[in-house]
C-alpha positions in Angstrom: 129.9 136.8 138.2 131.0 133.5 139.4 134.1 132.3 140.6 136.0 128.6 141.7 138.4 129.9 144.0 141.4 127.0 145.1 144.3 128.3 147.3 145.5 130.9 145.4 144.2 130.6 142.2 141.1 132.3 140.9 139.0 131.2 138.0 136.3 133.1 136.2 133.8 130.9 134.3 130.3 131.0 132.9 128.1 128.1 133.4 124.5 128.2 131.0 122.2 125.3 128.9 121.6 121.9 130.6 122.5 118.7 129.1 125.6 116.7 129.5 128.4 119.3 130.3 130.8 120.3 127.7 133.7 122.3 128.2 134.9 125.0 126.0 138.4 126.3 126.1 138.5 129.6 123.8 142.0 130.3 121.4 143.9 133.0 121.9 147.1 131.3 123.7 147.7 132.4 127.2 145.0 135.2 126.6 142.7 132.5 126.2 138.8 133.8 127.9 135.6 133.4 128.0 134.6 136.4 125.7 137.3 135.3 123.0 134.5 132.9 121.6 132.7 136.1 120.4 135.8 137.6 119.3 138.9 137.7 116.5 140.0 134.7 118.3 137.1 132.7 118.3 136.3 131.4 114.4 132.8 130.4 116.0 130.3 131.5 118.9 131.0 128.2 120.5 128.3 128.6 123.3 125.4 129.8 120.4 126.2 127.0 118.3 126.3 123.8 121.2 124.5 125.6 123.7 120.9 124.2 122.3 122.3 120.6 123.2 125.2 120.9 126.3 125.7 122.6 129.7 128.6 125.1 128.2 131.1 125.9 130.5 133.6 128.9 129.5 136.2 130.2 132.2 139.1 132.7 131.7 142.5 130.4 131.9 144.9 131.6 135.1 146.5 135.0 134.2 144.4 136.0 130.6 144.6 139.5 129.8 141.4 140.6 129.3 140.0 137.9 131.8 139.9 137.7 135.7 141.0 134.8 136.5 144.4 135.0 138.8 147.3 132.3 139.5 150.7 132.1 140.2 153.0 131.6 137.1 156.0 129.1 137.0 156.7 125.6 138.1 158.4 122.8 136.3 155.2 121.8 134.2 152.9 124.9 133.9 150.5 123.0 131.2 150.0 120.5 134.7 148.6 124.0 136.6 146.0 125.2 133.4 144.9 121.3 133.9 144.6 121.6 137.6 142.7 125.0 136.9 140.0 123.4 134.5 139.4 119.6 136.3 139.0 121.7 139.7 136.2 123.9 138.2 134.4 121.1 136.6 134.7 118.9 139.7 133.8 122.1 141.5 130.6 122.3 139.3 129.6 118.6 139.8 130.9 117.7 136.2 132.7 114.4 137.0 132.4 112.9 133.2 132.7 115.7 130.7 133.3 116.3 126.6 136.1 119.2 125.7 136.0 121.6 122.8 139.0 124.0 122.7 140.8 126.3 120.0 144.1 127.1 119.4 145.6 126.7 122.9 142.8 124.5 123.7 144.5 121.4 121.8 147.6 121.0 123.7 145.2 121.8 126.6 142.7 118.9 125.8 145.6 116.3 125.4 146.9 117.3 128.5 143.2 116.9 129.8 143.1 113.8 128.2 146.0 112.4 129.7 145.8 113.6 133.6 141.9 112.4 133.6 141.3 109.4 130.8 138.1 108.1 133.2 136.6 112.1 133.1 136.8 113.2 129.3 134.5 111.6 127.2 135.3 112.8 124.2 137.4 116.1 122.5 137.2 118.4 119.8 140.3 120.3 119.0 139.8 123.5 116.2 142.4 124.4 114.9 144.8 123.4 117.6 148.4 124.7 118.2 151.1 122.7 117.5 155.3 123.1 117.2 156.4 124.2 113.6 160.4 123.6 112.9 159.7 126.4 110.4 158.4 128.4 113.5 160.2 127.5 116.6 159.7 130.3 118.9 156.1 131.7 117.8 154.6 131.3 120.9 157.1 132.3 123.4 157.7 135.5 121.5 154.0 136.1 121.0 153.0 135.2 124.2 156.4 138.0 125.3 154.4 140.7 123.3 151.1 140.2 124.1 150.8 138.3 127.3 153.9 139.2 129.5 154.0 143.0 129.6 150.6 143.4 130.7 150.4 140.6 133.4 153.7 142.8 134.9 151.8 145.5 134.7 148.7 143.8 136.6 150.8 142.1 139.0 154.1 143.8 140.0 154.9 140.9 142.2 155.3 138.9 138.5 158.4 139.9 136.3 159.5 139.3 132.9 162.1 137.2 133.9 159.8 135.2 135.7 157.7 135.0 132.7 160.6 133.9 130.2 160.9 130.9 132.5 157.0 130.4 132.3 157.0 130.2 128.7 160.0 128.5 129.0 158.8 125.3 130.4 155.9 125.5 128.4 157.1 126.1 125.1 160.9 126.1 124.2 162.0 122.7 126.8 158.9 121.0 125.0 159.5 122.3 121.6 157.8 119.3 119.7 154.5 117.7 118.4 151.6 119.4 120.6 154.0 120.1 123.8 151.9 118.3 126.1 152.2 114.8 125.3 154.2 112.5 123.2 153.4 110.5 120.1 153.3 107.3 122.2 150.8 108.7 124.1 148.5 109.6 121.3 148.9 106.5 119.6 147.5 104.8 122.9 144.6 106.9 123.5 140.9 105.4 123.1 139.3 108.8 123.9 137.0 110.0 120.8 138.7 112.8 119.1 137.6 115.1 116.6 140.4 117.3 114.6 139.6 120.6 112.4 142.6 121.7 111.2 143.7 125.1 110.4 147.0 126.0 108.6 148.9 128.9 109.8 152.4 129.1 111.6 150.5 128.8 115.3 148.4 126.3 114.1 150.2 123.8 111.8 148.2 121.6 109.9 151.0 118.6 109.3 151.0 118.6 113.4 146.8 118.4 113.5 147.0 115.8 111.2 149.6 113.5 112.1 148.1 113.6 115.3 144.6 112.4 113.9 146.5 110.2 112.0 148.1 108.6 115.3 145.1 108.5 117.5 143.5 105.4 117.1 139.3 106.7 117.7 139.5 109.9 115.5 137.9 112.2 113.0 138.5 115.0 110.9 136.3 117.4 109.7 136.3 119.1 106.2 139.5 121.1 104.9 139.1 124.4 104.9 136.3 125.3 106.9 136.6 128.4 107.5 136.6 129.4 103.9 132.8 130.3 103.5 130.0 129.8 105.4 128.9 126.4 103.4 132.0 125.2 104.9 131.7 126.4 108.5 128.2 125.0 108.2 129.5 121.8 107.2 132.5 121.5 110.1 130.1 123.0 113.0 127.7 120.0 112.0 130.4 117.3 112.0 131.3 118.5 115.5 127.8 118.8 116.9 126.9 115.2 115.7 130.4 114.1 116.8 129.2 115.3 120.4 125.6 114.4 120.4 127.1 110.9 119.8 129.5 110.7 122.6 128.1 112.6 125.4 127.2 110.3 128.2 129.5 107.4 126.5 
């Protein structure tokens, strides 16, 4: 299986089509791997329905239980080390110029993306992307101290739990608004191509997906719901392939 290896961190990915690349960042919070997209956490086989028309790359984010990619944990800006994780491996794969298509996780990880490497992402699609909810303020830190924490101690002993309240921390309770990665200002001033499909559940607020289509000056949004029937799904994973097919190389 390959592996981009950078000091000490470790990334697992899966590189498979041709075409311009696209990068696919599966749901799942910090559990977020590669074989998510063929799981509970992935509404969609991202790599079966894109891989007819893009070079797919899927990796396992730093740290994933159920992955094997490895990192350290911490740091004032931990969103900063994921984005450092998933430019490296594309520069690592020759990707200079890319498009983005992440879940969940993936849409405070694409804005990040967005911001650190404006000249590098073509364009973005974010399904159903997590967001802050007032109604919901601690959802992912206490999910992610159920079902990411314990088992990373377990993994590494060198890691504790206090160590990973601090993590989550500065990734989720200090930047307890919007999409947690970047500010309205930002989105407001971004030219990138950006497709939303929003989702409406506490992890994945739909007022936060849509003001944030609403702000960003070059978006879409596809159909709502679509994951209701398969008509629908149809009908979404179409708007997002053409959305693709019509930026990549632009």
């Amino acid at each position: 299986m390959p592996f981009y290896d950078s000091g000490d961190v470790r990334i697992h990915y899966e590189d498979s089509g041709s075409g311009f690349p696209l990068l696919l960042i599966a749901g799942g919070g910090l559990n977020s791997n590669l074989a998510a997209w063929t799981s509970a956490y992935g509404p969609f086989d991202a790599v079966k329905e894109f891989g007819a028309h893009f070079r797919c790359i899927t990796m396992d984010q730093r740290n994933a239980n159920g992955g094997q990619s490895t990192g350290p944990i911490g740091g004032e800006n931990p969103w900063n080390d994921y984005a450092d994780d998933q430019l490296g491996l594309m520069s690592h794969l020759g990707c200079e110029r890319f498009l983005v298509l992440g879940c969940c996780i993936g849409g405070p990880f694409l804005w990040n993306l967005i911001q650190r490497a404006p000249d590098r992402i073509v364009a973005a699609v974010m399904c159903q992307p997590s967001g802050f909810s007032p109604d919901h303020p601690t959802i992912f830190r206490d999910n992610n101290l159920k079902n990411w924490g314990p088992a990373l101690c377990d993994r590494n002993p060198a890691i504790t739990m206090d160590q990973v309240r601090e993590h989550l921390d500065a990734m989720y309770t200090s930047r307890a608004d919007f999409v947690f990665t970047v500010t309205r200002d930002f989105v407001r001033s971004c030219t990138t191509p950006v497709l939303v499909m929003p989702d409406d559940i506490p992890p994945h607020p739909y007022a936060v997906a849509m003001e944030s289509a609403e702000l960003a000056p070059n978006s879409e949004v596809t159909r709502f719901p679509w994951k209701d029937s398969p008509e629908h799904m149809t009908e979404a994973l179409d708007h997002a392939r053409r959305f693709l097919v019509a930026n990549a190389g632009g």
